[in-house]
C-alpha positions, 0 to 999 in steps of 0.5 A: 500500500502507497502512503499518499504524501502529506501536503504542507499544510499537514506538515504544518498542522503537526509542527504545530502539534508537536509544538504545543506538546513539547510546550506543555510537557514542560521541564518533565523527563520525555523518558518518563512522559513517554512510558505514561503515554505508552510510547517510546521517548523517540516517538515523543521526540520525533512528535515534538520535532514535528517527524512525525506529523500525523501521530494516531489519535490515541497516541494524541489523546495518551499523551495529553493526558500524560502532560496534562493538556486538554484534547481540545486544545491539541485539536486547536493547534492541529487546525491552527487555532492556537497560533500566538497563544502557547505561551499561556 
């Protein structure tokens, strides 16, 4: 089965996650985040990087709840929604 490429603005949309992720992961060990959210600290990494910019919604779902941060904002910053606001 062929993978059909992502655009960029798909791109874009999980640099923006992964973004948020990483902001609100904090100072936390990503080893330790990781084991909470069921995932290795390279998926994390490569999530935070934005390598990986399609994660699974259960991964999405594991991982905020693991940091913390309601889904509902992981889906802003999927649909771009929370440009200029990751600081708060």
């Amino acid at each position: 089965m062929v993978r059909i490429p992502l655009t960029p603005e798909q791109l874009e949309a999980g640099r923006r996650l992964g973004t948020l992720i990483r902001a609100a992961r904090g100072d936390r060990d990503p080893a330790e985040v990781a084991t909470a959210a069921g995932i290795s600290p390279e998926t994390l990494r490569k999530i935070e990087v934005g390598r990986i910019p399609s994660p699974g919604f259960g991964t999405v779902v594991a991982l905020c709840e693991a940091i913390g941060l309601p889904v509902d904002q992981a889906v802003e910053a999927w649909r771009g929604a929370t440009r200029g606001r990751l600081a708060g």
